[in-house]
N, C-alpha and C positions, 0 to 999 in steps of 0.2 A: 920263924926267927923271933917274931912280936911274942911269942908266947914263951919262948925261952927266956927272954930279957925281960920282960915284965910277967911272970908269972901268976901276980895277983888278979892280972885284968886277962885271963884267961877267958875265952868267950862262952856261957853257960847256954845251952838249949834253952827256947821261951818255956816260960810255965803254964802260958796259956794254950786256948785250942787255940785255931786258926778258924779266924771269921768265914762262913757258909759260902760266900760270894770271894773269898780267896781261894778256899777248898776249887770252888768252880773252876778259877780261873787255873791254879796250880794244875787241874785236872787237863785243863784242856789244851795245857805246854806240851803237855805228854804224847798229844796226837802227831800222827807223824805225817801229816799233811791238811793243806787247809783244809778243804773238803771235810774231811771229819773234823775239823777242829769245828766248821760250821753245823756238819748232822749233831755233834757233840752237845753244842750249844743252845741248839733247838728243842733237844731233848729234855735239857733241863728244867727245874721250876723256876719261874719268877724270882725276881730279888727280894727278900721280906722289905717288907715296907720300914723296918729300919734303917734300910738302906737304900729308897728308892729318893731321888733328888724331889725336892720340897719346892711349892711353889711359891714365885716372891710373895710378899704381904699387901694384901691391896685393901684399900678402907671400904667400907658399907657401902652401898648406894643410897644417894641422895634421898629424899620424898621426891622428885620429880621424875627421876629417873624410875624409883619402884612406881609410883601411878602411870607411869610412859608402859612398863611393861604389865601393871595391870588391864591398865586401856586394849591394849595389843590384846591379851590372853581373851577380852571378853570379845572382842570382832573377830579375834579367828572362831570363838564359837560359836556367837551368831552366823558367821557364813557358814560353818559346817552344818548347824540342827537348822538354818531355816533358809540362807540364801542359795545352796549349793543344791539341796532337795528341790526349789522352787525352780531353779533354774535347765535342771535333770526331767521335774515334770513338763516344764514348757518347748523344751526340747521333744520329748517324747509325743504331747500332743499336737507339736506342729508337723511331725513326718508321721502322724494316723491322719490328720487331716489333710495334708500334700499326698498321699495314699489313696484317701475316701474320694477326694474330689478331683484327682490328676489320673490316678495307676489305678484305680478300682480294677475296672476289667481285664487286665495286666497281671497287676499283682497276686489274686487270688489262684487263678488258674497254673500260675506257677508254684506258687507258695504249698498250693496243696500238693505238689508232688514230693514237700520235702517236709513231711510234719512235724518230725521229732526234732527238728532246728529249733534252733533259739530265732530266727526270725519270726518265725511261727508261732511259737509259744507267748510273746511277747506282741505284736502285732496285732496277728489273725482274731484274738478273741472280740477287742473291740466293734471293729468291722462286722464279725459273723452276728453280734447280737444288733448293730444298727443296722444291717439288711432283713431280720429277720422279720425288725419290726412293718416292711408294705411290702416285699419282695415276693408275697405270696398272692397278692390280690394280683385280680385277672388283670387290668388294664396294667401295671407295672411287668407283670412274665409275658404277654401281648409285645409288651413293645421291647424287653429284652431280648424276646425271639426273634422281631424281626431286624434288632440289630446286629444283632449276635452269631443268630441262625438255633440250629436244633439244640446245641450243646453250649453250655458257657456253665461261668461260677460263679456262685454267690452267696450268702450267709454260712461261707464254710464248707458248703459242698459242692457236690458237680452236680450240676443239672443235665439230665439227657431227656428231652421232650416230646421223640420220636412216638408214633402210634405203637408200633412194631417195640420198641423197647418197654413200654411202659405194660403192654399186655403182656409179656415175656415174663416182666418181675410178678406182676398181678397173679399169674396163673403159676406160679412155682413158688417154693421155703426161699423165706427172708430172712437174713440176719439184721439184727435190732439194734438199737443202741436208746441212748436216752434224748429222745427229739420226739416233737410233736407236730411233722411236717418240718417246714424250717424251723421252726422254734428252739430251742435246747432247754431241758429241761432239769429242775434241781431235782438230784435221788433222794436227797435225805425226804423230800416232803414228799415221794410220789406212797401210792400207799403200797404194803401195810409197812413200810419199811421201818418204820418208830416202833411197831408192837412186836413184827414177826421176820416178816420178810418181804421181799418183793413180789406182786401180785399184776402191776401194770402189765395188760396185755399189750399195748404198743409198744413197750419196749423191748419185751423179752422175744427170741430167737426162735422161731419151728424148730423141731427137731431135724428136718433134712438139711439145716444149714445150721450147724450146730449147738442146737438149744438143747436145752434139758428134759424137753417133754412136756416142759411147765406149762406154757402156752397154749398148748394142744389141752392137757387138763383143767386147767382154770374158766377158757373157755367155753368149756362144752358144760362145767357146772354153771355158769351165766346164762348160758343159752337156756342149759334145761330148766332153771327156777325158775329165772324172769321174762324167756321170750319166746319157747315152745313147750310150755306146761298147759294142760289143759284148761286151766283154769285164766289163764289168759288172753286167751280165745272167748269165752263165755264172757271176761268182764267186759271188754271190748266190742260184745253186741249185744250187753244189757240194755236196762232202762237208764242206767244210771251214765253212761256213756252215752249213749241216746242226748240225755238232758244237757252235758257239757258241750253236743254238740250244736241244740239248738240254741243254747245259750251264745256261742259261737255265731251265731247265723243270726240274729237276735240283735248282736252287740256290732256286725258290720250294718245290718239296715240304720242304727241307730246312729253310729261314729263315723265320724268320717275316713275316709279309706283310700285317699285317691295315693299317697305317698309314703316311704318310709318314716316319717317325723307324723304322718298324720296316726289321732291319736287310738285307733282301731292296730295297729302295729306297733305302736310306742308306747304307749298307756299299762301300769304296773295292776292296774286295776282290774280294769276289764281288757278284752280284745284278746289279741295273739297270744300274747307272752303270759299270763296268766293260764287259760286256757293250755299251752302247750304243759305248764308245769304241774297243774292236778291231773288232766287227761294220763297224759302218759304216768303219773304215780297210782294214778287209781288203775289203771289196765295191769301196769307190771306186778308191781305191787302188791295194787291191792288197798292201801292205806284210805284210810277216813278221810277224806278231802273236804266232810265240811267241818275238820278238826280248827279250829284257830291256830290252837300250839300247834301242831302240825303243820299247816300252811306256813304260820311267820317263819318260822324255819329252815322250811323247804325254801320259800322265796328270797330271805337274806341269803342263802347262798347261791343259788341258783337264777336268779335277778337282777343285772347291771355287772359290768365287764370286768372288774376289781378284784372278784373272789380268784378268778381262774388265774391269775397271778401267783397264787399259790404254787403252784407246781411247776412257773418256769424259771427259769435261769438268764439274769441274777435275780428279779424280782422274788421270789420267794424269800430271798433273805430280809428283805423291808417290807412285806407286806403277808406275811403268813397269817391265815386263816386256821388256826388249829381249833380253836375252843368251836366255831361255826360246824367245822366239819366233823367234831365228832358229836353234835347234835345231831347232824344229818344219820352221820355213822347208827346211831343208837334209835333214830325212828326206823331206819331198815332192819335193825335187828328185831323191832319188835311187829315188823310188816308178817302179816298170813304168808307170804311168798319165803321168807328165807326161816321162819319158824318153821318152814316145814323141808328144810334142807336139811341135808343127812351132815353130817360133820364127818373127818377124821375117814371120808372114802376113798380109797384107796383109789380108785379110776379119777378122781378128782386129785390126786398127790396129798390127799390128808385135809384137805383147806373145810378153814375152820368158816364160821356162819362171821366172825369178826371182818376175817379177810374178804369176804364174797362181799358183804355190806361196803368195805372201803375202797373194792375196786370198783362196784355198783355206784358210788357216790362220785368216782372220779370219771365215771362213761357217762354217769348224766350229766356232769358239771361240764365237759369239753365235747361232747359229743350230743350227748342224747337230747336233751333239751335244745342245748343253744343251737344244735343240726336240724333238729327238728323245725325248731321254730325260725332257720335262716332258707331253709326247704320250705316251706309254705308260704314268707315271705314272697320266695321268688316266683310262685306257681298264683300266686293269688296278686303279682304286678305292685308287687310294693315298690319295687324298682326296676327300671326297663332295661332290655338285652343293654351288653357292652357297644363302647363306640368303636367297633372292629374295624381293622383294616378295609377300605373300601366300600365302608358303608356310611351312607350319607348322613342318617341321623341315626338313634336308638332306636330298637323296634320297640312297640307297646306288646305284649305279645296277652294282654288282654282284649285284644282284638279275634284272636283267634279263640280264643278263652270263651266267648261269646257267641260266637258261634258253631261251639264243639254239640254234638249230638247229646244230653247229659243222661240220658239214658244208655248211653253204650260205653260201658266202661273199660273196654280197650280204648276208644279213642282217647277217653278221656288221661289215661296211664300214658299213650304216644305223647300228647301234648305234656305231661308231667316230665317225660322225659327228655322230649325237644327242652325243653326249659331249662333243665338240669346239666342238658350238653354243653347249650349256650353258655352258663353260669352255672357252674360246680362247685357245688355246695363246701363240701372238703377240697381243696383245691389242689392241695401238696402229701403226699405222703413221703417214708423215708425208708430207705436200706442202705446197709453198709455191705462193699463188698466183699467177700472171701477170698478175693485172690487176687493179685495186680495183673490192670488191665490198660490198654490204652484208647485214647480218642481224640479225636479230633477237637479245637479249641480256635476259633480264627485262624483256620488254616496250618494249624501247626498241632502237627503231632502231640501229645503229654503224655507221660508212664504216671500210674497213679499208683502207691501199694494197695496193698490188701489190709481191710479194715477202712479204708474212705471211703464219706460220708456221701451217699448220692439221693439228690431228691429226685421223687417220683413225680412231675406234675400231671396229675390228673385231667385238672382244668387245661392244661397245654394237649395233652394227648388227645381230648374230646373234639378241641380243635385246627388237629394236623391236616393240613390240606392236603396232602399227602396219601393220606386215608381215605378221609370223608369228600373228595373232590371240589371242584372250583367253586361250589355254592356252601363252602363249609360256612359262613357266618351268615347263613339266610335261615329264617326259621321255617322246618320243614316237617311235620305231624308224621308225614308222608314216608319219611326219608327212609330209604335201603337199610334192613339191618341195621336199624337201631336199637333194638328191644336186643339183638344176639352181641351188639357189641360197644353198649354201654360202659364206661368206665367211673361214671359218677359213685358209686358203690363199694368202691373199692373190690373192684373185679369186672372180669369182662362176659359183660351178658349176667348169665348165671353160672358164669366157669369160673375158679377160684381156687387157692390151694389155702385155705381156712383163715383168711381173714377179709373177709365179704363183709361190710356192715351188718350187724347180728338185728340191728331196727327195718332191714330192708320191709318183710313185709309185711310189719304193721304200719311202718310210713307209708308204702303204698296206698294200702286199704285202707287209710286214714283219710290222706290227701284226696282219694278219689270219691270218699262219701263226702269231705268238705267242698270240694269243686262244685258237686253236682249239688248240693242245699244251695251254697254261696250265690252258685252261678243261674238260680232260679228267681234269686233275690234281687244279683243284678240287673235281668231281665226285666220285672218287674218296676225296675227303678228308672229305667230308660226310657 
């Protein structure tokens, strides 16, 4: 009717579109229940910021208010980069130290059943390297065992003490890992692994328990250059041997000798420790020993406890010896003994005269020498028997020493060996095992996998009363099958599945021409 009557103001269509956010809304009348009118809406885009509601107008902040929230920004970042870390470490080293000094014998025994935890990972390392540091000398695994009993854990591993176990491992394929008895040790420093590859015979694996062979190869090239070639033999009863020994015999009449500090066993000069490191370089060897350059060389590495730091773990990362040891490396290359090694022989895996020199420099450096010379030590009474269980005071056992027959050199080897039962020179050795096994721990069962670390102690095994009967910590020349079931050696008797101390018997035949000179000197002195 309005349109008939007033026909001028006829209502015209808009000219314009319709705003995006009407289009929506128009859209969504059309639904024909709420439900979709809500999926409808959801679906949609945002409202252009043309048309999204504005916020009121609010004035700047103050200066006091902006320094209020610069002040703020700088303390939350102080706590975050240094009170929040600080507070994370203190936490962290007060449950290793409520651990170390509350749950030690607790903790580990459990822990190692479950490695690949984060408790574990996180935890365990600390602990394994602060036991590794005495956990291996006799009087500390003495008195763990008799808290303990045969089996407990410690630096990481499981210790199993038993006679019967430890000659079981001795005489059968070990798998390896990177440990040097308890110790653990850094890969990157062991050798050749910076040139070539890896060469360390303690770490690597026999073949019957899953090695490469490598072990078995590398080996038996060591053995044949350096310590059953013929000419090893000969330099070992020249004149020139001869002379280091009487020099030897010479410099005990002269120095005093009654203790390990006294300067005939300490002394970088003359006595023991000198003596040990030309003797056996001139025997294997071969090398000029009255070279200077030679000598200073050998002696910086081979001379005071520092160097062997090299090879362990963490210490090798602060204390690496590289420029030292490849001086060593490069006087054995240029020694009679490896100039006349074959290279690239196949029965050997290819090993090159570089790698034989840098496994040679890491057997003298933790074994040869410092074994050698902690073996005569103990044989020539630098320090007396342990204070064992139920024994009153130390024996001297240069008591016996003195009155050995020195002409008869079996006795003289029994008493080398009594010596070495009491006080074992390598005390721990290590294998990991192939397959999960369980044992006893304080009474209580453990499953451990396969791949855990289990130390071998030597020095425990020598003295299982179990074994050796009620007089195991009396010193006895005498004593039953000792010469068949020696463990000092790493192996039992002369039974072994190829890793026997490879110095067995030139230490022998060493130790027993110095007893019998030494022991004619003491006599004389008396």
């Amino acid at each position: 009717k309005r349109q008939a009557v007033h026909p001028q103001k006829s209502v015209e269509p808009p000219s314009h579109t319709p705003q995006p956010h009407r289009q929506r809304a128009m859209a969504a009348c059309c639904c024909t229940s709420h439900a979709e009118k809500r999926e409808f809406l959801e679906l949609q885009p945002m409202l252009p910021l043309s048309v999204q509601p504005m916020h009121p107008w609010q004035p700047p902040p103050s200066k006091a208010e902006t320094s209020k929230r610069i002040c703020s920004h700088r303390c939350m970042t102080i706590f975050c980069i240094v009170i929040a870390p600080f507070l994370v470490l203190s936490l962290y080293l007060l449950i290793e130290v409520s651990i170390y000094f509350f749950a030690h014998q607790h903790f580990q025994p459990w822990i190692l059943q479950y490695p690949d935890s984060m408790i574990a990972k996180v935890f365990l390392p600390p602990i394994e390297i602060l036991d590794s540091i005495y956990v291996g000398r006799s009087d500390t695994f003495i008195c763990a065992r008799t808290l303990f009993g045969n089996n407990f854990a410690a630096s990481g591993m499981v210790w199993i003490s038993s006679f019967d176990y430890v000659s079981t491992v001795l005489t059968n394929p070990q798998a390896r890992t990177y440990q040097l008895g308890e110790h653990p040790l850094l890969y990157q420093n062991l050798p050749d692994v910076d040139h070539s590859r890896l060469v360390f015979l303690l770490s690597l694996s026999d073949q019957g328990a899953g090695g490469s062979g490598a072990h078995e190869a590398f080996r038996s090239a060591f053995l044949q250059t350096l310590m059953n070639a013929p000419e090893v033999e000969q330099r070992r009863t020249d004149s020139i041997s001869a002379s280091l020994i009487d020099r030897l015999v010479s410099d005990y009449r002269e120095l005093p000798h009654d203790n390990q500090t006294s300067t005939f066993f300490s002394n970088g000069d003359r006595g023991l420790i000198p003596f040990s490191v030309h003797y056996l370089h001139y025997v294997m060897f071969g090398l000029d020993i009255y070279d200077d350059t030679i000598l200073k060389a050998l002696e910086a590495f081979l001379i005071g406890p520092a160097q062997i730091g090299h090879y362990l773990y963490p210490h090798g990362y602060f204390m690496p010896h590289h420029e030292v040891i490849d001086n060593v490396v490069n006087i054995y290359l240029a020694s009679p003994a490896i100039q006349k090694f074959e290279e690239n022989n196949p029965e050997f895996f290819s090993m090159t005269k570089r790698e034989l020199a840098a496994l040679a420099a890491s057997i003298m450096r933790m074994a040869g020498v410092q074994g050698f010379h902690q073996t005569s030590s103990i044989v020539l009474g630098a320090f007396k028997m342990g204070q064992y269980p139920g024994v009153a005071e130390r024996f001297d056992q240069r008591t016996v020493w003195d009155q050995l027959d020195l002409s008869d050199t079996e006795e003289i080897q029994q008493y080398i060996m009594e010596c070495i039962r009491l006080d074992t020179p390598v005390s721990v050795v290590h294998h990991v095992a192939t397959e999960p096994f369980s044992i006893d721990i304080w009474g209580t069962t453990r499953y451990y996998p396969a791949g855990t670390k289990i130390a071998v102690p030597l020095g425990l095994a020598n003295l299982d009363p179990d074994f050796w009967g009620p007089n195991v910590y009396q010193f006895d020349i005498k004593r039953p099958q000792l010469k068949d079931n020696l463990l000092s050696f790493n192996s039992k008797g002369s039974e072994h599945a190829g890793r026997e101390c490879p110095g067995k018997a030139l230490v022998m035949a060493t130790l027993t021409e110095m007893l019998a000179k030494i022991g004619e000197v003491r006599r004389s002195l008396m």
